[in-house]
C-alpha positions in Angstrom: 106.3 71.8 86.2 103.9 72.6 83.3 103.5 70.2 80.2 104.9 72.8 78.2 108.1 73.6 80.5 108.3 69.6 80.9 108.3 69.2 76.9 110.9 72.1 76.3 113.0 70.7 79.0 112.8 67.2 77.0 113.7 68.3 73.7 116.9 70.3 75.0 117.8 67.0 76.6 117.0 65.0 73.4 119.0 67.9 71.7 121.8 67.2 74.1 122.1 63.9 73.9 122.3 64.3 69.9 125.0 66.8 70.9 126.9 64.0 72.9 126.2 61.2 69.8 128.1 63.3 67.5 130.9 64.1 69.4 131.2 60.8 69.8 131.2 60.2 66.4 133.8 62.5 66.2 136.0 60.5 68.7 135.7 57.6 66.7 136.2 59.2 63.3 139.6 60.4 65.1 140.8 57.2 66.6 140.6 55.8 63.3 142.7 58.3 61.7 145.3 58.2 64.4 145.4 53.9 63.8 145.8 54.5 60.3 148.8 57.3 60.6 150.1 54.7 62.9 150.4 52.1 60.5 153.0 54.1 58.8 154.7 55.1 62.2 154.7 51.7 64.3 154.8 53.3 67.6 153.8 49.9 69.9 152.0 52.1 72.6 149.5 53.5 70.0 149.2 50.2 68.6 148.5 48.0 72.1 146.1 50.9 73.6 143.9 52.4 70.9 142.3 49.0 69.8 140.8 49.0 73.2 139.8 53.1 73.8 137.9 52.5 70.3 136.0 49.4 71.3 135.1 51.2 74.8 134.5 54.3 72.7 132.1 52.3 70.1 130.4 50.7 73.2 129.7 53.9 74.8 128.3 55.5 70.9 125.9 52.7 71.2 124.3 53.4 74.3 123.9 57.1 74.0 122.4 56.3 70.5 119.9 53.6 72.7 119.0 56.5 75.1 118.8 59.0 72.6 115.9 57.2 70.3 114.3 55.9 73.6 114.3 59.6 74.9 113.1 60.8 71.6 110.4 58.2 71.1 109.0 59.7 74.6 109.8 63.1 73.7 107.0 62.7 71.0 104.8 60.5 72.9 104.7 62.8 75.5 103.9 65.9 72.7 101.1 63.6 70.9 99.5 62.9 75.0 99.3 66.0 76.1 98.7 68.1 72.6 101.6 69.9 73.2 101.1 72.1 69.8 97.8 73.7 70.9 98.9 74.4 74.5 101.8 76.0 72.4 99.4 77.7 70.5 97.1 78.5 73.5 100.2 80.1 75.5 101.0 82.7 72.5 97.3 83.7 72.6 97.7 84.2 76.2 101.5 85.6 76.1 99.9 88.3 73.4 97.3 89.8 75.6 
């Protein structure tokens, strides 16, 4: 694989990952809500299993945030390594020919 397919194929993964973060986030945001409207409605089910699925849910926000800001740290080292903006620039010389 080339430096400049490698790099694409990183930043659609770091752009993925993001992806996943905020759906997470999403999740979260959601639980929350349902816990709240529960408070009002008392059904015992909600209230024993939700606690839980948001802690696991939280747990599992973290670590996708830990991978994405590892993955994107590389991302960028691996740009500033291999000077990925003038093989960019380089390949749309070439690509114009």
């Amino acid at each position: 694989m080339d430096k400049l397919k490698k790099f694409d194929l990183m930043e659609k993964i770091a752009r993925e990952l993001e992806d996943v973060r905020n759906s997470q986030q999403a999740v979260l945001e959601k639980i929350g809500k349902i816990e709240v409207d529960n408070m009002e409605l008392g059904d015992k089910l909600i209230e024993s299993k939700m606690p839980d699925i948001y802690q696991r849910t939280a747990e599992n926000a973290d670590s996708i945030r830990e991978i994405l800001e590892s993955f994107q740290e590389k991302t960028e080292e691996y740009s500033e390594k291999n000077n990925i903006d003038r093989l960019r620039e380089q390949d749309t010389i070439n690509n114009v020919r």
